[in-house]
Every structure is written in C-alpha cells, then in structure tokens.
N, CA, C and O atoms as a printed pandas DataFrame, in Angstrom:
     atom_number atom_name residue_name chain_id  residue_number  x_coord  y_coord  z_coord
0              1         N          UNK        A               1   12.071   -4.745   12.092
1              2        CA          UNK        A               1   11.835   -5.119   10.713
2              3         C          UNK        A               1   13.102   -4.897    9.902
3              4         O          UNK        A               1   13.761   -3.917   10.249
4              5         N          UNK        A               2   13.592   -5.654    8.837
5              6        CA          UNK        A               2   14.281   -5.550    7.788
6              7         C          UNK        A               2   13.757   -5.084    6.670
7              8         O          UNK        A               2   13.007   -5.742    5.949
8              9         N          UNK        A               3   14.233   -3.558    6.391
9             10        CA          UNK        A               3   13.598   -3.093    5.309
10            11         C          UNK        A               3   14.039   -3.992    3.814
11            12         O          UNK        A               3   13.215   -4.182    2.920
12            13         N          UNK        A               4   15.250   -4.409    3.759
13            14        CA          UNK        A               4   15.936   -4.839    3.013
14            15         C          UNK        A               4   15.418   -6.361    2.604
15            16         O          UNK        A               4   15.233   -6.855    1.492
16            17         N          UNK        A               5   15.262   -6.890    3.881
17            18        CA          UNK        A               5   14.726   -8.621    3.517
18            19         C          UNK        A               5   13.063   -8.455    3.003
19            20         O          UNK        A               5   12.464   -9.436    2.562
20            21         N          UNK        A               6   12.490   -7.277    3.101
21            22        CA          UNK        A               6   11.203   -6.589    3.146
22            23         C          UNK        A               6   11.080   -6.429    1.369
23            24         O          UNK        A               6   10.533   -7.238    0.619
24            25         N          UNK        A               7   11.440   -5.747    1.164
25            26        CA          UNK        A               7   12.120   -5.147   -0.564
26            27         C          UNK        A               7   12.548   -6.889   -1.154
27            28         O          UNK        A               7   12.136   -7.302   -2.238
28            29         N          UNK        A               8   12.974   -7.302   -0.695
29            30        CA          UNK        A               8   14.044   -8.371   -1.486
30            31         C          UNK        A               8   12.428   -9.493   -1.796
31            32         O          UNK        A               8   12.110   -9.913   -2.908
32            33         N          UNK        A               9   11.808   -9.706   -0.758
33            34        CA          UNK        A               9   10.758  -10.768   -1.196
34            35         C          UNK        A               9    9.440   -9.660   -1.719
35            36         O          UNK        A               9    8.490  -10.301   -2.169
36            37         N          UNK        A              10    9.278   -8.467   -1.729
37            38        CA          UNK        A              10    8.500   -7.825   -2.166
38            39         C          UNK        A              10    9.116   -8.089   -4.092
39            40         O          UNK        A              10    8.189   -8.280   -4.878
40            41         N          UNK        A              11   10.122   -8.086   -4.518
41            42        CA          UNK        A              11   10.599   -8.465   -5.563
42            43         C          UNK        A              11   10.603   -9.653   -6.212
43            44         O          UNK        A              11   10.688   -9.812   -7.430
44            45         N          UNK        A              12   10.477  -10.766   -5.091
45            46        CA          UNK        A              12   10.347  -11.881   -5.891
46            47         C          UNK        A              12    8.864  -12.062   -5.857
47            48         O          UNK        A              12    8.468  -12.458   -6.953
48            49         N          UNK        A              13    8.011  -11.927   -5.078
49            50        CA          UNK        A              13    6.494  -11.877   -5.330
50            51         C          UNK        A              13    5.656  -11.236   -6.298
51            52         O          UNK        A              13    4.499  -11.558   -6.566
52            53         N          UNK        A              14    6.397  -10.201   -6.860
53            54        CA          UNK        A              14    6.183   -9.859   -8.338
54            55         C          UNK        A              14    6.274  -10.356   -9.481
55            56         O          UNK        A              14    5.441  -10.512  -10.373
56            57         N          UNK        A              15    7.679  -10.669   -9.377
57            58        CA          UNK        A              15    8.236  -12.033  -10.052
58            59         C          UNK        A              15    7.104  -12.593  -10.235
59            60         O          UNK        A              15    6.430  -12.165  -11.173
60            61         N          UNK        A              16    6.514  -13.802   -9.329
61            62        CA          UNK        A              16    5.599  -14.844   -9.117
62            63         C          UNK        A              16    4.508  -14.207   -9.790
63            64         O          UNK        A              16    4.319  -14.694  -10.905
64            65         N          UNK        A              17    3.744  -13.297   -9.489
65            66        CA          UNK        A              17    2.784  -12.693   -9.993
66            67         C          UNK        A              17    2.659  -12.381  -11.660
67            68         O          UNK        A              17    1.738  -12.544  -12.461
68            69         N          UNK        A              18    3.852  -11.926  -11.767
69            70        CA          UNK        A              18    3.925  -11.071  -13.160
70            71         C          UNK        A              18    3.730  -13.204  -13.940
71            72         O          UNK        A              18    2.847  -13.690  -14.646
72            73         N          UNK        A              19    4.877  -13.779  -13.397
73            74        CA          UNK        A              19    4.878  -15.340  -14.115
74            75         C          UNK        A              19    3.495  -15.835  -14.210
75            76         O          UNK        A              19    3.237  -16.371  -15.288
76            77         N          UNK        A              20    2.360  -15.779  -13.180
77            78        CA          UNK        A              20    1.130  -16.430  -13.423
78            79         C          UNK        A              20    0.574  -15.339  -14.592
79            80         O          UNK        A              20   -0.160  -15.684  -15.518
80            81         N          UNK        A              21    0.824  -14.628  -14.481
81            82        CA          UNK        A              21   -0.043  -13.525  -15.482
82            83         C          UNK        A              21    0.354  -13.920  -17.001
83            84         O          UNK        A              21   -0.492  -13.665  -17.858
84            85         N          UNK        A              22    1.397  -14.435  -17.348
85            86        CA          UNK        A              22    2.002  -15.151  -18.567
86            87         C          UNK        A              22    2.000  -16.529  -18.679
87            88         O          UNK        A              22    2.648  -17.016  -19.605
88            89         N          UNK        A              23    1.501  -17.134  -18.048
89            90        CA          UNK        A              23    1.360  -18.491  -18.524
90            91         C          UNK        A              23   -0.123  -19.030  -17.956
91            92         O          UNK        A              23   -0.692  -18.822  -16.885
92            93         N          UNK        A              24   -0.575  -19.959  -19.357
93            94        CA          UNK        A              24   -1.750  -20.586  -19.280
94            95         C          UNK        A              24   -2.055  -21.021  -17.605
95            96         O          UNK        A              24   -1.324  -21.633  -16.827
96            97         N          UNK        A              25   -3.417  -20.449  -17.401
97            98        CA          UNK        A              25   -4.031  -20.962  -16.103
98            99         C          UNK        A              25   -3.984  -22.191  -15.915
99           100         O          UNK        A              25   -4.305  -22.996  -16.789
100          101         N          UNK        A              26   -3.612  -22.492  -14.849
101          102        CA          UNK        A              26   -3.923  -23.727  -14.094
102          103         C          UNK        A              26   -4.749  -24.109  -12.581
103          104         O          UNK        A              26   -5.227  -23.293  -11.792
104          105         N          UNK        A              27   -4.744  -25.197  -12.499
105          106        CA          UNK        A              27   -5.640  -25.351  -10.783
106          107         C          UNK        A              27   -4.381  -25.211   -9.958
107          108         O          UNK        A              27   -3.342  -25.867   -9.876
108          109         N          UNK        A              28   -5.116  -23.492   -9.041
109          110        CA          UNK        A              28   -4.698  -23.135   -7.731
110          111         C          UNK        A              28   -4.399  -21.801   -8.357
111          112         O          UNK        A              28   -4.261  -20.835   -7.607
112          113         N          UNK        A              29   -4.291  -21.657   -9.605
113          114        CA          UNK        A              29   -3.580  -20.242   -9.971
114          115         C          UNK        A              29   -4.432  -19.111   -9.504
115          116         O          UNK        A              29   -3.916  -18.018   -9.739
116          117         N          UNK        A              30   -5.454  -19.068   -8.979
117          118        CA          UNK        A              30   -6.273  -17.813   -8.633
118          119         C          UNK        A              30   -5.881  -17.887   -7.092
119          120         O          UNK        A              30   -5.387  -16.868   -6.610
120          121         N          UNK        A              31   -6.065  -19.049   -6.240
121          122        CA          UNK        A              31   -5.572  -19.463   -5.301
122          123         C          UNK        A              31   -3.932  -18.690   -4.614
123          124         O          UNK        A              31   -3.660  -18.068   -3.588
124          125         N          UNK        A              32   -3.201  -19.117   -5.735
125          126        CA          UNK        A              32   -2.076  -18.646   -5.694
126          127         C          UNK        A              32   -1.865  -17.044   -5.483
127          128         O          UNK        A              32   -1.318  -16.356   -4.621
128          129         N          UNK        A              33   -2.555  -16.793   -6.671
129          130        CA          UNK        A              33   -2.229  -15.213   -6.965
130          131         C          UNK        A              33   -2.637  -14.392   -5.569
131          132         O          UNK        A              33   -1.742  -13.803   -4.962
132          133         N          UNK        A              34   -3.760  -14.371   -5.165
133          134        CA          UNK        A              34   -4.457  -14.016   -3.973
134          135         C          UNK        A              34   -3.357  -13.781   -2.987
135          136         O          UNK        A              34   -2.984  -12.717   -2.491
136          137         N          UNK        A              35   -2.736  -15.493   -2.735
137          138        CA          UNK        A              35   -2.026  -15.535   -1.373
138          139         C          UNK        A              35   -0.701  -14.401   -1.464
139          140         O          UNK        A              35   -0.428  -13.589   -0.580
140          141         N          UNK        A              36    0.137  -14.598   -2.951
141          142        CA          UNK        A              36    1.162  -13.532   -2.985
142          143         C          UNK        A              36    0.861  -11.823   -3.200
143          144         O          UNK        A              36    1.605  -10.844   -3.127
144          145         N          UNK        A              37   -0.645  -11.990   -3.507
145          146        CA          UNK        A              37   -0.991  -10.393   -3.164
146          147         C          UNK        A              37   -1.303   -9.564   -2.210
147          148         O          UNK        A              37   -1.130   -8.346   -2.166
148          149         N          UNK        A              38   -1.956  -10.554   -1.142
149          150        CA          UNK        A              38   -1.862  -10.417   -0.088
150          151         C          UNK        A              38   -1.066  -10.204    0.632
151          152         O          UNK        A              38   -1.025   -9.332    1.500
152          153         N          UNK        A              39    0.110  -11.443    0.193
153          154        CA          UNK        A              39    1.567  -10.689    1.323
154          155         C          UNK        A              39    2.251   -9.467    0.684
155          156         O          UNK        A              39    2.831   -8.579    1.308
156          157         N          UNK        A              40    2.118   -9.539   -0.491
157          158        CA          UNK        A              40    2.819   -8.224   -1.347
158          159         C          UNK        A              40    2.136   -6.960   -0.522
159          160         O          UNK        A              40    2.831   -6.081   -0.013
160          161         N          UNK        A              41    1.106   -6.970   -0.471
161          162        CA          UNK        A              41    0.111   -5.749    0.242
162          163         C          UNK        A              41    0.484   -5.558    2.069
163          164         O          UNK        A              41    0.064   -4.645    2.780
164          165         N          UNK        A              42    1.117   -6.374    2.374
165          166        CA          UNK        A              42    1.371   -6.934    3.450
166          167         C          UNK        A              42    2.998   -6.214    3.837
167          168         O          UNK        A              42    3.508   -5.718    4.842
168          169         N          UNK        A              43    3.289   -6.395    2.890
169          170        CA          UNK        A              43    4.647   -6.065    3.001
170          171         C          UNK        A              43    4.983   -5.180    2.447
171          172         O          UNK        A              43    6.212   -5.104    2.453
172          173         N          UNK        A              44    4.266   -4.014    1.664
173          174        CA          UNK        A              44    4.406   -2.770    1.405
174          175         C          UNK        A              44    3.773   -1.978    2.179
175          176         O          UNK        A              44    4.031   -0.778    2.080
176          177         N          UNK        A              45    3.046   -2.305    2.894
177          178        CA          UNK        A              45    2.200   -1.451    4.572
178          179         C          UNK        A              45    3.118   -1.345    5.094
179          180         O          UNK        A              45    3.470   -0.235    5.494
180          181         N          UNK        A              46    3.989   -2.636    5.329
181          182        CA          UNK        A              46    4.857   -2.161    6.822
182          183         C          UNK        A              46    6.282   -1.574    6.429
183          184         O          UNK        A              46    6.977   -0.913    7.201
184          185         N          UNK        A              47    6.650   -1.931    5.020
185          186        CA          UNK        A              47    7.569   -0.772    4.770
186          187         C          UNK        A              47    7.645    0.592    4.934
187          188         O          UNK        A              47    8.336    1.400    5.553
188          189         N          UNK        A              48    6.445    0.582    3.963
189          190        CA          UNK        A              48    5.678    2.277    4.482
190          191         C          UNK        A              48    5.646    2.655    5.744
191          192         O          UNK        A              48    6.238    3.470    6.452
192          193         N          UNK        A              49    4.854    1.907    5.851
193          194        CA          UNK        A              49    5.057    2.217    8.100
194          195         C          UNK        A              49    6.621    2.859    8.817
195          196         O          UNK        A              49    6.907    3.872    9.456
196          197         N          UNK        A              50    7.411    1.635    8.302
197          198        CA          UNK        A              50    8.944    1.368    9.192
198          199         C          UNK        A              50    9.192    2.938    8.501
199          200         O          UNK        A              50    9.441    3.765    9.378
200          201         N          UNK        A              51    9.172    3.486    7.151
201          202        CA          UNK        A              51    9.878    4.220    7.177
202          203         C          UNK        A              51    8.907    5.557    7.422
203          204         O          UNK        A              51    9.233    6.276    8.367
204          205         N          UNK        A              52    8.219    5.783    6.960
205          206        CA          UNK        A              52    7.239    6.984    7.801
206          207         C          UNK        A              52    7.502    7.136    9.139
207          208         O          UNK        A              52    7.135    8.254    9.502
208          209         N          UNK        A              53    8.115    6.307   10.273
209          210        CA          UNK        A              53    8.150    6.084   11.666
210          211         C          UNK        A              53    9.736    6.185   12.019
211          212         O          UNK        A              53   10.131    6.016   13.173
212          213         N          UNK        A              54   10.953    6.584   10.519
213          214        CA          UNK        A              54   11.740    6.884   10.844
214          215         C          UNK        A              54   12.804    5.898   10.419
215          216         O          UNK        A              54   14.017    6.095   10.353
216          217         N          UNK        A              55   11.936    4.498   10.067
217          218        CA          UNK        A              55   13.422    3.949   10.067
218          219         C          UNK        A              55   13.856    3.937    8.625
219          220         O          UNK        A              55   13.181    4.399    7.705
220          221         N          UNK        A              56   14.967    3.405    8.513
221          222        CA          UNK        A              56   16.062    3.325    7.452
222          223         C          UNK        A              56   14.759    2.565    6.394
223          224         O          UNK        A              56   13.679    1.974    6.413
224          225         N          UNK        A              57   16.237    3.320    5.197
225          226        CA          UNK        A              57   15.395    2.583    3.971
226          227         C          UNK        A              57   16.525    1.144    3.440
227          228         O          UNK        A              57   17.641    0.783    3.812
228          229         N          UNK        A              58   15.527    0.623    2.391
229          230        CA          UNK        A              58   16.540   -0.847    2.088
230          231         C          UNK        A              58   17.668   -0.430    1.531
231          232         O          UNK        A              58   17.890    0.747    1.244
232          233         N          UNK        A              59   18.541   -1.495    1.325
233          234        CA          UNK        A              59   20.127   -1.207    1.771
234          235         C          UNK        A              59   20.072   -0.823   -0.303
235          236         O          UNK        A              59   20.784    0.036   -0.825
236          237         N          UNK        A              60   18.924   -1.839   -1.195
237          238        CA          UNK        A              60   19.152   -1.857   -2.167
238          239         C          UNK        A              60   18.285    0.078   -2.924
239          240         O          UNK        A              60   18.146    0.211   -4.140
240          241         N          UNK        A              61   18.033    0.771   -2.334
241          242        CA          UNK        A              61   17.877    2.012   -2.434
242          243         C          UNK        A              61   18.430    3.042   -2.130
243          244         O          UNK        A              61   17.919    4.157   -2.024
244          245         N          UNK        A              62   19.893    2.623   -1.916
245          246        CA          UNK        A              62   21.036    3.162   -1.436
246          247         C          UNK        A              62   22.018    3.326   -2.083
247          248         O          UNK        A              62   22.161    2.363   -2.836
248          249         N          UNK        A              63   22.907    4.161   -2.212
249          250        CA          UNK        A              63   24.339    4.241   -2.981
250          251         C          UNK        A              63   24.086    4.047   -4.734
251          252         O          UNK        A              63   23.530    5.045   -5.193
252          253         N          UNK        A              64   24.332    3.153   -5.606
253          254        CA          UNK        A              64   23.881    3.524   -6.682
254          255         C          UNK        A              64   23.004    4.533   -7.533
255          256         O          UNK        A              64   23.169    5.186   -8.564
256          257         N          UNK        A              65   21.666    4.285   -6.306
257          258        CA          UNK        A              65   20.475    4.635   -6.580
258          259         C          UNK        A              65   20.001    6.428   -6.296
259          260         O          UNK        A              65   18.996    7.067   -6.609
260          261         N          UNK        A              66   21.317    6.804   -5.535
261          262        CA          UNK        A              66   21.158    8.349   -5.187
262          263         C          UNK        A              66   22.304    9.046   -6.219
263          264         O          UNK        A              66   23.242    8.542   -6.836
264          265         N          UNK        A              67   21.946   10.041   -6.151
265          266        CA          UNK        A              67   23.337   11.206   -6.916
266          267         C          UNK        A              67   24.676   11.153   -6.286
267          268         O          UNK        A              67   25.020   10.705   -5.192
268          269         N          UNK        A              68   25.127   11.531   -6.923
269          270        CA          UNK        A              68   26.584   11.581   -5.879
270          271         C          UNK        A              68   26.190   13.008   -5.120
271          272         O          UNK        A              68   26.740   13.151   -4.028
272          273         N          UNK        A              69   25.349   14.037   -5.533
273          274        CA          UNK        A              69   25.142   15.398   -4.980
274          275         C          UNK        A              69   24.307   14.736   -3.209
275          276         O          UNK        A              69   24.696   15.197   -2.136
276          277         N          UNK        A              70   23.298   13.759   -3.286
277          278        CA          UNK        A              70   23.146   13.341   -2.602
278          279         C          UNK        A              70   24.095   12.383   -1.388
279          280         O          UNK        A              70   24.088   12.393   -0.157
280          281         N          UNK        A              71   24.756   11.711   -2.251
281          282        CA          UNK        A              71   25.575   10.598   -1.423
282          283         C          UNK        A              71   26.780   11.596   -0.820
283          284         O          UNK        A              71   27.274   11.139    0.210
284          285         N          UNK        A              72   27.339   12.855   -1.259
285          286        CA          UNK        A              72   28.135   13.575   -0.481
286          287         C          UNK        A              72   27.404   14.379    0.561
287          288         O          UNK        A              72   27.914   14.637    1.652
288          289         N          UNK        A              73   26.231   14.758    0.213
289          290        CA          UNK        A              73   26.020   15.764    1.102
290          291         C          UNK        A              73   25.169   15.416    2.604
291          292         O          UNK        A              73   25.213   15.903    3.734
292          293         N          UNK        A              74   24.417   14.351    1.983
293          294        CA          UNK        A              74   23.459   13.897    3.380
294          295         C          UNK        A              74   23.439   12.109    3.520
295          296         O          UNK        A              74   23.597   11.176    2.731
296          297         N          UNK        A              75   23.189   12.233    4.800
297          298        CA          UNK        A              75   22.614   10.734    4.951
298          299         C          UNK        A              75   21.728    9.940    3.925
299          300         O          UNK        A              75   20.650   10.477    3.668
300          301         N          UNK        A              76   22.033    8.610    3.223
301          302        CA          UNK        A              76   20.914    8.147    2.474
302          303         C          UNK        A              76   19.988    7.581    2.855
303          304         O          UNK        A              76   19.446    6.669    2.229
304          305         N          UNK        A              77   19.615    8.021    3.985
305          306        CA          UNK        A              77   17.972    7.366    4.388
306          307         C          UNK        A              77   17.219    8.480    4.588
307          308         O          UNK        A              77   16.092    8.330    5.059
308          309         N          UNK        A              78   17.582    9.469    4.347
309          310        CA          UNK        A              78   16.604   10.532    4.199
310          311         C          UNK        A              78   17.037   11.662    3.334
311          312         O          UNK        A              78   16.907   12.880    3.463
312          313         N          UNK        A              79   17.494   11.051    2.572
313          314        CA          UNK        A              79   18.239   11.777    1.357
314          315         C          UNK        A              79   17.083   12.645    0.252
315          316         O          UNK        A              79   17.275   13.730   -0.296
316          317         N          UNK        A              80   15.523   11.504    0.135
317          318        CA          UNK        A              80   15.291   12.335   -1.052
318          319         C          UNK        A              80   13.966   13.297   -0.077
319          320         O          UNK        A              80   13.191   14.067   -0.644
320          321         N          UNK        A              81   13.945   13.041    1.418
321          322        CA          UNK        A              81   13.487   14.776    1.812
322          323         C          UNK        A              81   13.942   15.922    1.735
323          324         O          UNK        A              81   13.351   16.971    1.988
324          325         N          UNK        A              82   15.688   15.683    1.158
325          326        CA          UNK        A              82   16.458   16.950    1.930
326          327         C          UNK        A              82   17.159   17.393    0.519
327          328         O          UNK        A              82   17.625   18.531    0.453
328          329         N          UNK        A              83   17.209   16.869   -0.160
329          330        CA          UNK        A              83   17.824   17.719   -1.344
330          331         C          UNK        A              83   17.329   18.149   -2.272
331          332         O          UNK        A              83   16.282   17.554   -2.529
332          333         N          UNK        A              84   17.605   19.061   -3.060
333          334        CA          UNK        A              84   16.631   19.636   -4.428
334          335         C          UNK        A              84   16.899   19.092   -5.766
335          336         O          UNK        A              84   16.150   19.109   -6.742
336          337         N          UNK        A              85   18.041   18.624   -5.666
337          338        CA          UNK        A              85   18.392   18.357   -7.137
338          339         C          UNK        A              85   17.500   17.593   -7.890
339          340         O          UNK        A              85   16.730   16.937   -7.188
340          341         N          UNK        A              86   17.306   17.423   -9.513
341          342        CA          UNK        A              86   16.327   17.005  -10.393
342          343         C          UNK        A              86   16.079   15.653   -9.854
343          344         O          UNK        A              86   14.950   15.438   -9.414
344          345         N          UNK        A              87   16.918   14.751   -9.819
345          346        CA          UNK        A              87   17.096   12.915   -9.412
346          347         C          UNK        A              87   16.775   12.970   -8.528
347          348         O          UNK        A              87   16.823   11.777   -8.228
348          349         N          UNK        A              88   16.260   13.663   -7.326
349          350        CA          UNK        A              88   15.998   13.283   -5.678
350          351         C          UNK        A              88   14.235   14.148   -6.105
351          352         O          UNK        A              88   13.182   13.756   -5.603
352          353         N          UNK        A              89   14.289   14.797   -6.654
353          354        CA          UNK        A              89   12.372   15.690   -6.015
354          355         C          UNK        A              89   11.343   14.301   -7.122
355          356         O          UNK        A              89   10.112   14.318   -7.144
C-alpha cells in the first residue's frame, strides 16, 4: 500500500464531499455522496491498518509537520510514539 497515494485521494474525497454539501442537490447527489464515503471509509481502515502493522506514515505527515525536536532526534514514522514534547503527545 501507498500510504501517501492513500492520504492524497482521502483529501480529495473530502473535497468532493464537503462540495456536494454546498451546493443545491441534484440527481445522483445522494448516489454520489454514498459512493465517496464509502471509499473514504475504505481508505482510512487500511491506513490505519498499514500503520498499526508498522508501516510508514504518508510522506505528507512528514518533515514540516514534526518539530525539529522530533525531526533531529528520531525517525519520522514513529516519531509521535517516542517523544514528549507539547507538538508530538
């Protein structure tokens, strides 16, 4: 699995979602919504999974997104088990 290609369409399916939720209903829009919630639900299981089971996290939860107390001291895929600082607990 690609955690990263995983995250990246988990983002635009929100997108999609959040857009039907703002604009006047139309035919298929319940239709619609269903199918991208489904994969949204779909694709936050097996993230969860991949990384509970060890693997890496997406590339976009990386580097910016940690401390530098983090990014010097440990690996960032298991960065916010292992450090204490305020930004990681």
């Amino acid at each position: 699995m690609d955690p990263t290609a995983n995250l990246k369409e988990q983002r635009n399916l929100v997108k999609l979602i959040i857009c039907l939720g703002e604009t006047p209903s139309q035919a298929g829009d319940e239709a619609a919504l269903a199918r991208y919630a489904a994969r949204l639900a779909d694709l936050v299981e097996a993230l969860d999974e991949w990384i509970r089971d060890g693997g890496s996290i997406p590339r976009q939860w990386k580097g910016a997104d940690q401390c530098a107390h983090c990014k010097d001291r440990f690996n960032a895929t298991r960065a916010d088990k292992l450090c204490i600082c305020p930004r990681c607990k």
